[in-house]
C-alpha positions in Angstrom: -0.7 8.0 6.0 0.6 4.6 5.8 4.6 3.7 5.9 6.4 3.3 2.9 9.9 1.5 1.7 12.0 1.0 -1.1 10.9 -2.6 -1.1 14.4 -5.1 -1.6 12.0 -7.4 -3.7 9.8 -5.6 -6.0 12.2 -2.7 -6.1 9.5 0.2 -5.9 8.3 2.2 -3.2 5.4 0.7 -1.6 3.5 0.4 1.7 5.9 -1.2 4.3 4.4 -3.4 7.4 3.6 -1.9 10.7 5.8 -3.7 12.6 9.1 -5.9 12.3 7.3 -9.7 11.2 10.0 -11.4 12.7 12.1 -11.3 16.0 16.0 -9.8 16.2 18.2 -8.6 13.1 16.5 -10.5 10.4 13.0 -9.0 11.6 14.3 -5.6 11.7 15.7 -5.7 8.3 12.5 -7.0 6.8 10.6 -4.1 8.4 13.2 -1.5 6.9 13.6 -3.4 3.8 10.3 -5.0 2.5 6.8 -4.0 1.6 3.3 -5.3 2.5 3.1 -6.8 -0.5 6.3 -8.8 -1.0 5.7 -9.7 2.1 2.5 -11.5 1.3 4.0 -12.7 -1.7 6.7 -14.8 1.0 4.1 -15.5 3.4 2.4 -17.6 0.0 5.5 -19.0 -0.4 5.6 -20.1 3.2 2.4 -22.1 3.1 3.2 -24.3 -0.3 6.7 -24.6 1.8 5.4 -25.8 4.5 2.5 -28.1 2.9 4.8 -29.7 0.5 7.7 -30.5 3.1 4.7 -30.9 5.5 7.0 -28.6 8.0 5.9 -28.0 11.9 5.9 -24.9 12.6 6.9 -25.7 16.5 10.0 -28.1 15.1 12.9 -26.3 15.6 14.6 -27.6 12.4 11.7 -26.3 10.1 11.9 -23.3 11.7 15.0 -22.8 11.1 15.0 -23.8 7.3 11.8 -21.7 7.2 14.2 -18.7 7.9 16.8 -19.6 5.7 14.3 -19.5 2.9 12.9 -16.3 3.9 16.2 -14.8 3.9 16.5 -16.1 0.4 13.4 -15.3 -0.6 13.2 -11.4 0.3 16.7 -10.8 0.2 18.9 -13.6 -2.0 17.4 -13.9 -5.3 14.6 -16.1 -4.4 13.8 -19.8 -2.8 13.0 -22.5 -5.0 9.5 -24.4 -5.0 9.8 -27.6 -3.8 11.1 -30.3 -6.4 7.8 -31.6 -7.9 5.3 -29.1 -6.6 2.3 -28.9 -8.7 0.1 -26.0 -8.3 -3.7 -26.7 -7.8 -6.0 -26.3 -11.3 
């Protein structure tokens, strides 16, 4: 039987992830805290993030505004799209 929380985000009980998706404090608290699928809703989130601001993932600097918006994202009332950001058709 799979692992369930009361998911932070969509504020039901749902299937959590199998393992902390992020190192330290942050990562544990999104394991304890956040389903499987608010988590994929973030990981979405992530990708238009990173293609609109066209981030690199090895910079440290958009890494650490990458974390900043997943904190906001699961656990602050949401991170913004970027300002013009047009999804496809």
């Amino acid at each position: 039987m799979a692992r369930t929380v009361k998911c932070v985000l969509l504020g039901e009980e749902l299937e959590g992830l199998e393992r902390p998706p992020w190192p330290g404090e942050l990562g544990q608290r999104i394991f304890a805290q956040v389903s499987r699928p608010a988590w994929q809703q973030w990981l979405q989130h992530q990708t238009t993030l990173i293609n609109e601001y066209r981030l690199s993932a090895i910079d440290p600097k958009a890494r650490k505004f990458l974390e900043a918006e997943m904190e906001k994202f699961l656990f602050g009332g949401g991170s913004e799209k970027p300002q013009g950001y047009q999804p496809e058709k």
